[in-house]
C-alpha positions in Angstrom: 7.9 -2.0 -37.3 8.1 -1.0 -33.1 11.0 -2.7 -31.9 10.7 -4.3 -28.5 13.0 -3.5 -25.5 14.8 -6.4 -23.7 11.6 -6.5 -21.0 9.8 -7.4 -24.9 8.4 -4.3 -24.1 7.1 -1.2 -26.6 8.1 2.0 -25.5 4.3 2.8 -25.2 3.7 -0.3 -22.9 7.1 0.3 -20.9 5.1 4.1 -20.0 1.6 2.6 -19.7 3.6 0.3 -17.1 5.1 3.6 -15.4 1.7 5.5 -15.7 -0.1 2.8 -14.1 1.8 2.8 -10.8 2.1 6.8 -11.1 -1.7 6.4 -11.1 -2.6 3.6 -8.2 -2.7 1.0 -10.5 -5.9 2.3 -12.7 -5.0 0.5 -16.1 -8.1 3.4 -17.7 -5.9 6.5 -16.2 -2.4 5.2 -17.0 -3.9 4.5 -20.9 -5.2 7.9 -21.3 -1.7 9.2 -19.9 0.1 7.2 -22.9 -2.7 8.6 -25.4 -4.9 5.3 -26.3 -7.7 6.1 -28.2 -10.4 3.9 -26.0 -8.3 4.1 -22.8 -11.3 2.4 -21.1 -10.9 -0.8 -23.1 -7.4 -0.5 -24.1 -6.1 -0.3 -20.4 -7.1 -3.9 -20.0 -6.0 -5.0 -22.8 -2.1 -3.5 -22.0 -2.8 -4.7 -18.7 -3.5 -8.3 -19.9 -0.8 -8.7 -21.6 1.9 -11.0 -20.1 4.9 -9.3 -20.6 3.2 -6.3 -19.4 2.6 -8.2 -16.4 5.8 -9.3 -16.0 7.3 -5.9 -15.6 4.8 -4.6 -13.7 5.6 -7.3 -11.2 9.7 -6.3 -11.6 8.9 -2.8 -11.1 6.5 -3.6 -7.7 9.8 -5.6 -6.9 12.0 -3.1 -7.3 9.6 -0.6 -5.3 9.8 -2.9 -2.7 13.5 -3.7 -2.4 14.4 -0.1 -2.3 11.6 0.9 0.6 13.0 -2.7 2.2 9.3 -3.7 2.4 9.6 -7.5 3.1 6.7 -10.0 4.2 8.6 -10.3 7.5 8.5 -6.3 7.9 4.9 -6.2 7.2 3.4 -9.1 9.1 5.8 -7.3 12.1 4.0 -4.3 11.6 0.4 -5.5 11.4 1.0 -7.7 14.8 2.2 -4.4 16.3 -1.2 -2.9 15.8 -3.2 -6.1 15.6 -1.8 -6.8 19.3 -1.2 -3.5 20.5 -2.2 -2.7 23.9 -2.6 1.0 25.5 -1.0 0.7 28.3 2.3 0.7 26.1 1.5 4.1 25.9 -0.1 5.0 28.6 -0.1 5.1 32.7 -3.5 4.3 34.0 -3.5 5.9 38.1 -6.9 5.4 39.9 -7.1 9.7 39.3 -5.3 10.4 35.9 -4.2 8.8 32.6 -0.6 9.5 31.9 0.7 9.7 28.6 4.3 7.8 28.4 7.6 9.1 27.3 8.3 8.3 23.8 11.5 6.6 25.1 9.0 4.3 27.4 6.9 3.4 25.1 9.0 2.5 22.0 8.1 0.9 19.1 4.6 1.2 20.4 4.6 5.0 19.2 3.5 3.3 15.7 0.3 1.9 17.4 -0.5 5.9 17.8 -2.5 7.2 15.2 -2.8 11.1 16.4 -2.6 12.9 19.7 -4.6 16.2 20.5 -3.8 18.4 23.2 -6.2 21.2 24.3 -5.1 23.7 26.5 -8.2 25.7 28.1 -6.7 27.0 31.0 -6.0 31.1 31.7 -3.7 33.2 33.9 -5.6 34.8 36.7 -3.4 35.7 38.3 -0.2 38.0 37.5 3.0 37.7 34.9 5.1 36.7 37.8 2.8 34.9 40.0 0.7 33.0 37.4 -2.3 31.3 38.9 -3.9 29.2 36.1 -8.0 27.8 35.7 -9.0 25.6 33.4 -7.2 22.3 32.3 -5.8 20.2 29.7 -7.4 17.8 27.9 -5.3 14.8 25.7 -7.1 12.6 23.4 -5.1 9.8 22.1 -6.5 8.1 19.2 -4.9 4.2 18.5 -4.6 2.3 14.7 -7.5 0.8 14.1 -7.0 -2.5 16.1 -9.8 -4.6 14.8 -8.8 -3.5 11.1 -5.5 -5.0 12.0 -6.4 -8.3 13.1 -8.7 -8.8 10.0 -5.7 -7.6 7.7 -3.5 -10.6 9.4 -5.9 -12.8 9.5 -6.8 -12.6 5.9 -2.8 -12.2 5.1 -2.3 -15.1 7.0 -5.6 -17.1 5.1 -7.5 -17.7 8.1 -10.7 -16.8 6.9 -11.2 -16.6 2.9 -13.2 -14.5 1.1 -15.6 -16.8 -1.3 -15.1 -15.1 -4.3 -11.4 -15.2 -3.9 -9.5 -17.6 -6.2 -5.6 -18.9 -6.1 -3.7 -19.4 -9.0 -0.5 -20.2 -9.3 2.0 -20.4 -11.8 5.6 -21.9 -12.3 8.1 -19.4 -14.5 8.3 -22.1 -16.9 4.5 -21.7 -17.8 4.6 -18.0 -17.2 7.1 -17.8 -20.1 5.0 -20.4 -22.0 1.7 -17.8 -22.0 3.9 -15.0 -22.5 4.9 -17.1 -25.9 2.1 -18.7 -26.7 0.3 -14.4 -26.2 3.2 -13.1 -28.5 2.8 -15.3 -31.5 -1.1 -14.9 -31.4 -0.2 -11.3 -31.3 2.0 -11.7 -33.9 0.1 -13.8 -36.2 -2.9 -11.1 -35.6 -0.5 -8.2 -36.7 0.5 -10.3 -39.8 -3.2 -10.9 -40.9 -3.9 -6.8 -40.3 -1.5 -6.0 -42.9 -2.2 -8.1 -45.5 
């Protein structure tokens, strides 16, 4: 008989539960990395599990806690972009666009997604009297701005997706249907071996 952990966890579901996140959450992938024999059905199944589900939501916790990833630092981050404007980072003059100093523009460096710089110019004239043609060429590229504001809005439930359902749970019946899934598991075990 397997003996369960104090999570009521096998050790093969406490490393489906590590192999899952390892993997991006793909229950098939994380089951072949323990060794099921069906790993396409038997991810699920693990996956179903309450207990299963439990830790999995412990470990996401944990992950979380140590990368201090709150909701407040998140919905801070997607207003940022969502609301981002580029003159934080930028001088607009009626003959050039002026990229900021990164002490200017602040936290509004996160709004950047990528900077390229091309240099075309060339020395005609000498070493120590350079004389240069050509010219520079900046392209700024911003977060995806319209991506943001549909990530807040659907964060913040201001438009919902039709096929989207809520459910929610108190711990008291979480534990309940983790019971109630552990004697039927039980009792299923029991009737195997006779």
């Amino acid at each position: 008989m397997v003996t369960r952990d104090k999570d009521g966890l096998i050790p093969r579901e406490r490393e489906f539960c590590y192999q899952y996140l390892i993997h991006n959450a793909n229950s098939t992938k994380a089951a072949r990395a323990v060794g099921y024999n069906h790993p396409e059905r038997s991810g699920g199944r693990v996956l179903a599990r309450p207990w299963v589900k439990k830790f999995l939501a412990k470990l996401a916790k944990k992950h979380m806690d140590k990368l201090e990833i709150t909701v407040e630092t998140i919905s801070q981050e997607l207003a940022r972009l969502a609301f981002s404007d580029i003159t934080q980072v930028v001088d607009i003059n009626p003959d050039e666009i002026v990229l900021k100093s990164q002490e200017d523009m602040g936290k509004a460096t996160r709004t950047i997604q990528s900077i390229e710089i091309n240099d075309s110019r060339q020395n005609i004239g000498s070493e120590e009297k350079p004389t240069y043609v050509g010219e520079i060429k900046t392209k700024l590229k911003m977060h995806d701005k319209k991506g943001s504001l549909d990530s807040l809005g659907k964060w913040l439930k201001m438009f919902v997706d039709q096929s989207e359902s809520n459910v929610t749970m108190t711990i008291a019946e979480a534990e309940a249907a983790d019971e109630a899934y552990k004697k039927r598991f039980e009792k299923k075990r029991a009737a195997a071996k006779k």
